[in-house]
Each structure stands twice: as structure tokens, then as C-alpha cells.
C-alpha positions in Angstrom: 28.6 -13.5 17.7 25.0 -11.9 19.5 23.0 -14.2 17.6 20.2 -11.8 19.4 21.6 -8.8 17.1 22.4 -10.6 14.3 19.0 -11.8 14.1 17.3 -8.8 14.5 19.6 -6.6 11.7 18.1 -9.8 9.1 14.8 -9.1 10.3 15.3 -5.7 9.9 17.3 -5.5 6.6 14.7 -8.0 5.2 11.5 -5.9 5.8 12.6 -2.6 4.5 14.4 -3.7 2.0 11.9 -6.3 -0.1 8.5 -4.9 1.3 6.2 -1.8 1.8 6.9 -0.3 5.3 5.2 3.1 5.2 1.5 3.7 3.9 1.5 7.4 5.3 4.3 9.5 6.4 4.5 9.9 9.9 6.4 13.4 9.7 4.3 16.2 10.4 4.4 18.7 6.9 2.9 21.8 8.8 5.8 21.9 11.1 8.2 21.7 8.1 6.4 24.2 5.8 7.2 26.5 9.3 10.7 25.2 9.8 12.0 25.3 5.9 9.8 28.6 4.9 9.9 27.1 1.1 10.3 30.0 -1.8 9.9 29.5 -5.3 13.8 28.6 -6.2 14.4 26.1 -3.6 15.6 22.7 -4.3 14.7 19.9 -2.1 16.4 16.5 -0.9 14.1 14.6 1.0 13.5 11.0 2.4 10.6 9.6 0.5 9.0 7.1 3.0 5.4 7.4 2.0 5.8 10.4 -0.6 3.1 12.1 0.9 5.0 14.8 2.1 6.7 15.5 -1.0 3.1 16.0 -2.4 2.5 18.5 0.4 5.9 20.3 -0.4 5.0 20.9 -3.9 2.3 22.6 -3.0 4.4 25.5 -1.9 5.7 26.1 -5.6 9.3 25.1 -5.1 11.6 24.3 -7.8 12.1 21.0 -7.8 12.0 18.2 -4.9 14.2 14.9 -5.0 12.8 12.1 -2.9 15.1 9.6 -1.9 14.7 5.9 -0.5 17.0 2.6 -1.0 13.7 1.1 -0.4 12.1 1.1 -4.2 8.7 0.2 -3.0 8.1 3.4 -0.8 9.5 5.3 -4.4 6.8 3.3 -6.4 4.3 4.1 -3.7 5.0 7.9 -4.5 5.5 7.3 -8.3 1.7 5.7 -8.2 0.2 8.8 -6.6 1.4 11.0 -8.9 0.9 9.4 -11.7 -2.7 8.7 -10.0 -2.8 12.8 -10.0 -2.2 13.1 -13.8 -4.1 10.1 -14.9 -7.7 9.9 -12.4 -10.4 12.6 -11.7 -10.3 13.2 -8.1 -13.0 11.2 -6.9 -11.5 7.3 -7.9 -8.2 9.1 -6.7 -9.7 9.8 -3.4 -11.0 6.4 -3.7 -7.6 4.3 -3.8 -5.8 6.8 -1.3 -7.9 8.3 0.7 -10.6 5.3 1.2 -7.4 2.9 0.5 -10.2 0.9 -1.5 -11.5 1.3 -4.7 -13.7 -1.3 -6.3 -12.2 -1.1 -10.1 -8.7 -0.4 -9.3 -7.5 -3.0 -11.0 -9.4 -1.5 -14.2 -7.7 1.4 -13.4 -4.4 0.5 -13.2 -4.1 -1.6 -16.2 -5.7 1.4 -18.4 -4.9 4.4 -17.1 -2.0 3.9 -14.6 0.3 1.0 -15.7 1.1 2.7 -18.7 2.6 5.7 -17.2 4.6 4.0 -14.2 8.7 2.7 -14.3 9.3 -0.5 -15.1 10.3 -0.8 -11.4 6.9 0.5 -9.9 5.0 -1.4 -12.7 6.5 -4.8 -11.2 6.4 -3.3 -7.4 2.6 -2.9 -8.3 1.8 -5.7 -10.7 2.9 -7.9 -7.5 0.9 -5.7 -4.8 -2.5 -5.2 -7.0 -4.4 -6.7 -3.9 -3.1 -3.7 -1.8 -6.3 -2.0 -2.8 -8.3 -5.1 -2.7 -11.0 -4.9 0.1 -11.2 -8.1 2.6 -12.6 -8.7 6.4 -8.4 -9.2 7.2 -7.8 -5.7 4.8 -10.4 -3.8 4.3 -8.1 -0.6 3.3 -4.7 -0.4 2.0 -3.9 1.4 5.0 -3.9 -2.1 6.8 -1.2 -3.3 4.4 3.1 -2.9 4.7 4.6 -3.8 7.8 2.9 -0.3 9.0 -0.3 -1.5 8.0 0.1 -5.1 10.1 0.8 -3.1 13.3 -2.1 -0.7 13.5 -3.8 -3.9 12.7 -2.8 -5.0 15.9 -3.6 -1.6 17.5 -7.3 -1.5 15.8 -8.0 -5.0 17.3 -7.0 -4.3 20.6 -9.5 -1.1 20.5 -12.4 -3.5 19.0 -11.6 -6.0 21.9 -11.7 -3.1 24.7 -14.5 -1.2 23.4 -13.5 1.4 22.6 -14.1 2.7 19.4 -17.1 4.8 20.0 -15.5 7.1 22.9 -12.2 7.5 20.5 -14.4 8.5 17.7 -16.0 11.4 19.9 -12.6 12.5 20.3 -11.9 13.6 16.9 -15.1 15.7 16.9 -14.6 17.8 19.9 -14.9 20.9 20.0 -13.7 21.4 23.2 -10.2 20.5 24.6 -11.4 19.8 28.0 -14.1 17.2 27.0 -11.6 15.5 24.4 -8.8 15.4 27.5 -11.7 13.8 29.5 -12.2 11.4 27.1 -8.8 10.9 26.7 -8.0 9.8 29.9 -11.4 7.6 30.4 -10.1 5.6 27.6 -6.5 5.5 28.8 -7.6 3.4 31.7 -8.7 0.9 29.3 -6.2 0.8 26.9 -3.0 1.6 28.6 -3.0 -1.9 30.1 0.4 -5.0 31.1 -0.7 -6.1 27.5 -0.7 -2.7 25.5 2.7 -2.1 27.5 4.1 -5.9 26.8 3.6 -5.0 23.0 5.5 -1.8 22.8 8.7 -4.1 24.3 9.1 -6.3 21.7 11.1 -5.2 19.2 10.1 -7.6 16.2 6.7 -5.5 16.4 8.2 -2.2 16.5 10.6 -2.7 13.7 7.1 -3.1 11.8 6.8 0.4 12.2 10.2 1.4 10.9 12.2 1.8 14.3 15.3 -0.1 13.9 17.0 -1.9 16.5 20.1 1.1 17.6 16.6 3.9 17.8 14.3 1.0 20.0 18.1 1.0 22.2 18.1 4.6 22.8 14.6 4.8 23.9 14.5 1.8 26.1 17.6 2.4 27.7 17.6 6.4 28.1 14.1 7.2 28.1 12.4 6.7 31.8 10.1 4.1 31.5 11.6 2.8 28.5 9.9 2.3 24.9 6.4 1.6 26.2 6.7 5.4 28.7 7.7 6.9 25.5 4.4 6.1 23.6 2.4 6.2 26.3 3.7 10.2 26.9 3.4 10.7 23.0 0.0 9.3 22.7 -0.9 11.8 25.8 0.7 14.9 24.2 -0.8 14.1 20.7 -4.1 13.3 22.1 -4.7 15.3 25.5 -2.8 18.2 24.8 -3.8 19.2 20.8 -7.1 19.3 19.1 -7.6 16.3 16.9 -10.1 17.5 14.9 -7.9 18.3 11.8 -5.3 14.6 13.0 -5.2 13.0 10.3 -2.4 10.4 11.2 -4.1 9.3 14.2 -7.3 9.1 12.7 -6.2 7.0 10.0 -4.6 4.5 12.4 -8.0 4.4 14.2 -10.0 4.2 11.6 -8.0 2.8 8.2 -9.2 5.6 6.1 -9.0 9.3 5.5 -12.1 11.4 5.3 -12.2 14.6 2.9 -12.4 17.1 6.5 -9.3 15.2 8.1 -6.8 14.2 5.2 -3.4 15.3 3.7 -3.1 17.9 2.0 -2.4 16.7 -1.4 -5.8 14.3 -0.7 -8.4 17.8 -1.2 -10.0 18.0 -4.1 -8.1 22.3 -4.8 -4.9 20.6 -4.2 -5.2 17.9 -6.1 -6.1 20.2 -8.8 -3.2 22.3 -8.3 -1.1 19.4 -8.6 -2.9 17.9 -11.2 -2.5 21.3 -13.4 1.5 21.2 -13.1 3.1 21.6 -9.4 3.6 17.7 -9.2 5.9 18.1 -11.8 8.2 19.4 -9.4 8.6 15.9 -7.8 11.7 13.4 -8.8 12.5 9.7 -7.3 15.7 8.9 -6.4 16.0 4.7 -5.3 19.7 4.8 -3.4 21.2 6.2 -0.4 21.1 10.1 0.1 25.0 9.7 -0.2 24.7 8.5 -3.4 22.3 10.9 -4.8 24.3 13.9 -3.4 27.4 12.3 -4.6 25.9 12.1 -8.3 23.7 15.3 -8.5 25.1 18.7 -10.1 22.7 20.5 -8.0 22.8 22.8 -5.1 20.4 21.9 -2.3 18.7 24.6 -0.7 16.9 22.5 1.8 17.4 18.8 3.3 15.0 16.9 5.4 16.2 14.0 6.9 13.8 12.7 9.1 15.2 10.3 11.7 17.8 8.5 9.8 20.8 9.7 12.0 19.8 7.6 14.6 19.8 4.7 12.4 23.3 5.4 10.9 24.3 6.3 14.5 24.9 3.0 15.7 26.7 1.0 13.5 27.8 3.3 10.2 29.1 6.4 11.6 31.6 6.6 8.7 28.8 6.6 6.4 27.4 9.4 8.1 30.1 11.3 8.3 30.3 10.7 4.4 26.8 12.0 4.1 27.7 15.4 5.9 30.2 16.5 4.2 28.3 15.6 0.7 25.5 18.1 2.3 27.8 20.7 3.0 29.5 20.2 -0.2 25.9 20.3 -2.1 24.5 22.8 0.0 23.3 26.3 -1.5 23.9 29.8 0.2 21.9 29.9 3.2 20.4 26.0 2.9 19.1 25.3 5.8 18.3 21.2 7.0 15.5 19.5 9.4 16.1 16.2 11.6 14.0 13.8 14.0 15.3 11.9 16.6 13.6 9.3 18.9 15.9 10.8 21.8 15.4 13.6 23.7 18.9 15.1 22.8 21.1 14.6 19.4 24.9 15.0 20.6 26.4 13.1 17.9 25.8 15.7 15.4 28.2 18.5 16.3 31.9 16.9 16.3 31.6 15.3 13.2 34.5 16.7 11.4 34.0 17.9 7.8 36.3 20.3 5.3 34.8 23.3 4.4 36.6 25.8 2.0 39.6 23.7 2.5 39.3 23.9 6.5 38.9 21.0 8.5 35.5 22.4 10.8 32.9 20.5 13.5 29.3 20.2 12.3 28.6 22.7 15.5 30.2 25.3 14.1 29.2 24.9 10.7 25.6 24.3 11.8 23.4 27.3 13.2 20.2 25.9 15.3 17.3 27.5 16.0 16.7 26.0 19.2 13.7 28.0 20.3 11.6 27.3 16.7 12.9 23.5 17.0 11.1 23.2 20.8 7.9 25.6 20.1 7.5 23.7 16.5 7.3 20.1 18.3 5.0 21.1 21.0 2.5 21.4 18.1 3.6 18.0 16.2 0.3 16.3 15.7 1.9 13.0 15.7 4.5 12.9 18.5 6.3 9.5 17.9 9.5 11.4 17.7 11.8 12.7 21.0 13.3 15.8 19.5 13.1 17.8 16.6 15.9 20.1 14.9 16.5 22.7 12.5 19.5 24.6 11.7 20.7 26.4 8.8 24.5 25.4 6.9 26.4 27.9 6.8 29.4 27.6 4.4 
């Protein structure tokens, strides 16, 4: 036995199955609103990971959106915000999620929220009440999960070099050259043995959600290996787009949103707009996407997948496999589907051999990508943590 492996799927297994991993979504929504071109009658499967981009899909009027997670406390994170939309005025809602502190939450939660949650996110949240607790270790929720711990570890190391004043500026430049300049006098800090020592080692990563087959790829394919990777991401993300609207990074830097540089669902219209009925749209799913598929009656118009090929990639190919033919099986005329992948280039997609109409067919010819919208759409991805991004429509 790799006791090495072994060790590492426990680890693995352990964190995203009993704890919050995700306190934000790291998926960019204004690349998928481009890539899916939502209409009113579309029905959506989606990963739920933070549910924050299910609260930016419903924004768009669709039919209804399924979000989907086997891990039940990223679903009770979602079920809380909605509820927290029908339940709160917008200010103490802006309060827990967009401060990720709120001095009376615990008021809040036993009156108006508790009441109105599952009985699986009521005990997911009557354990995890401190989440919105403020402390010198967490002062914002965003410094709690597994997530939370790492950018923990990134917000210290950017206290201990200094360097919070120069990032800061970035985020308010107007121009790009003086926020590349800035940029790169703050990469010679940063980017030092120690910052590229900690993007090795795989117990940290996984605290970000990369499992062990996605930190292989990368380490072992990508030049320069896992710590190149983020180093060219960070560059493109930071040198090479404006930050003044990034939220994601800006919440890593500074553990909170602010009402100019949020999500969508986080300003005060659209919370309104939600508030007044388009949440309604949203459903939670805790299971595998093969399950749900399996069980629903429903034809999907649009999938989004996120990155969870790679992880079924490695070591459940039959599963995936499974999974594929339940989407073509499920899919509506003209669905159309979105993937990440933390390598450069998926090839493990096209033979996968499902039945259509009775016909034993590949995935490639079953699958029509738009190549050219994939590569212009992830040029523009304000968070860049992935290697490649895919779209293609399901033709059946």
C-alpha cells in the first residue's frame, strides 16, 4: 500500500466531507452568464460550493436552478443566504455576508433565521454559530472553512512583508500600467523560497479544495510545477486585468467585501430582486450529480460542472462515465454544459463512450465546443486559479 496516498485521500475525504471548505465560490459568474446565455425556461444543474453563484444565476430569471454538493455544509451555507434574503433587510444581510461579521447574529439567527432553515442546516449552523463571531484569530467569516484557514496563511504572510498598503492601491487604480507596476514591486517581496515552499505541500492546498489527482496534474505537467502555476495566475489575474471591480481577490486580501467590489447577489437592487421572488428559483440537492440526475424527471438545459472531472479523473472513471451518459440522457434540446480544469488541456473527455438514441457514440462527437469563446472567455477570468476552461453544447 502508498501509505503516502492513502493518507492523503483520509485527509482529503475528511475535510470535505464533515467541514466547510468554500466561503465564496471561486468560479467566475460573468464568464458563465457569457458562456450559458441563460433565457427564461432554462433549467440549471449546478455544483453548489459556496452557492453564491447560484444567487448570481437567478438573477437572470431562469426557471429553476438545482445546486448540488455531497458536501451538506456548503448546501446549508447556500440554504442560510437565502433564507438570510427572505428573512433580513439588506443592511444586517450585508452585515453577516458581506462584512462576514455581524454583532447580533446570533439574535438573528435564533428569531428570524433558525426557523426557516432544514433540519440539516439548522444543526450544520447551530454547531458553526461562531462562524460569524468576530475574534483577533477570525475577525470575518471569510477566515473560517478550510478556505478560510489558507488565506489566513496568505494574509499573514502579507502583514509580515509589508505589504498591505501597496496591494491596497492596486485595487483603486485607475490605470493598468500603475497597477502592473505595483504589481510587480510587490512580487519581489512576496514571490519568495517560502511563498513557493507553501504552494508544494499538498496538505495546504487540499485546504483550498484541490485534491490530490488535480495537485498531480499540475505539478507534474505544468512547467514549474504547482507553485509556477499560481505564481502565472496571480500575474494574469493581477498584472493583466483591472482589479477594481475583483472581488475574489479582494476578499482574500482583505476578509471582507465592500458594497463597490462584491457579488452580485451582495447589492442592495439585487438583493431586492431576489428578495421579491427570483431566489425562489434556487433548490439544494446533498448527493452526487449522478444521483440527482438519476432521480430527477427533469430536462436540463444547462450543466456547470466546475472542475470535478479532474477529480473523478484519477481514480473513478466508471463513475464518470456514469455521470455522462445521465447528462446526455437528462439533457434538453440544445443544453449546452461548462467545465474547469486545473490542466491546460482536458483529453479525457472525448472517448468516453455513451448510448445515444440507442447508438453506442464518443463524448467528441456528441459534444460541440466552442473553442474560440472557451479561450477569449478565460483571458478575462478575474480569478485565474484554473488551467483551462470549456464550453460545448450536447447535441442528442
Amino acid at each position: 500500500m502508498n501509505w503516502g496516498n492513502y493518507l492523503s485521500k483520509k485527509l482529503f475525504s475528511y475535510v470535505h466531507g464533515n467541514h466547510l471548505v468554500y466561503n465564496q465560490c471561486w468560479e467566475d459568474p460573468r464568464l458563465d452568464r457569457e458562456a450559458l446565455q441563460f433565457k427564461n425556461d432554462d433549467n440549471v444543474v449546478m455544483i453548489t460550493s459556496a452557492g453564491c453563484n447560484a444567487l448570481d444565476y437567478a438573477l437572470t430569471g431562469v426557471q429553476a436552478i438545482h445546486a448540488i454538493d455531497l458536501n451538506p455544509r456548503q448546501n446549508a451555507l447556500l440554504e442560510l443566504k437565502i433564507v438570510g434574503i427572505k428573512r433580513l433587510e439588506f443592511e444586517d444581510f450585508f452585515k453577516i455576508f458581506g462584512d462576514g461579521y455581524c454583532e447580533n447574529f446570533r439574535a438573528l439567527y435564533k428569531d428570524k433565521l433558525r426557523p426557516h432553515l432544514s433540519e440539516e442546516a439548522r444543526q450544520a449552523w447551530d454547531d458553526q454559530i461562531h462562524f460569524f463571531d468576530k475574534s483577533f484569530l477570525f475577525p470575518s467569516f471569510y477566515f473560517r472553512g478550510s478556505a478560510g484557514l489558507f488565506a489566513r496563511l496568505l494574509r499573514y504572510n502579507i502583514d509580515q512583508k509589508q505589504l498591505r498598503p501597496s496591494i491596497a492601491r492596486m485595487f483603486e487604480c485607475e490605470s493598468m500600467d500603475e497597477q502592473r507596476r505595483l504589481y510587480f514591486l510587490a512580487k519581489e517581496t512576496f514571490w519568495n523560497n517560502f511563498s513557493r515552499w507553501l504552494f508544494k505541500q499538498e496538505t495546504l492546498i487540499y485546504l483550498l479544495g484541490v485534491p490530490r489527482p488535480q495537485f498531480a496534474q499540475i505539478q507534474n505537467v505544468y512547467p514549474g510545477g504547482m507553485p509556477q502555476f499560481v505564481e502565472d495566475g496571480l500575474e494574469q489575474a493581477f498584472a493583466h486585468l483591472p482589479l477594481q471591480d475583483n472581488y475574489f481577490w479582494w476578499l482574500y486580501f482583505n476578509g471582507s467585501y465592500s458594497k463597490e467590489r462584491c457579488p452580485e447577489y451582495l447589492k442592495e437592487e439585487n438583493f431586492n430582486k431576489l428578495k421579491n421572488g427570483m431566489v425562489d428559483v434556487i433548490h439544494t440537492y446533498t448527493g452526487s450529480l449522478l444521483d440527482f440526475l438519476k432521480k430527477t424527471d427533469k430536462k436540463i438545459s444547462k450543466f456547470v460542472l466546475l472542475d470535478h472531472m479532474d477529480w473523478l479523473h484519477s481514480e473513478h472513471q466508471d463513475i464518470m462515465q456514469q455521470e455522462w451518459q445521465a447528462i446526455v440522457d437528462k439533457a434538453a434540446k440544445n443544453a449546452r454544459a461548462i467545465w474547469r480544469s486545473a490542466g491546460l488541456k482536458v483529453d479525457f473527455i472525448d472517448p468516453i463512450q455513451v448510448k445515444v438514441n440507442g447508438h453506442n457514440k464518443s463524448l467528441g462527437s456528441v459534444l460541440h465546443y466552442h473553442t474560440e469563446l472557451a479561450a477569449h472567455l478565460h483571458k478575462k477570468d478575474r480569478v485565474h486559479t484554473y488551467g483551462s476552461f470549456y464550453i460545448a453544447d450536447i447535441q442528442v
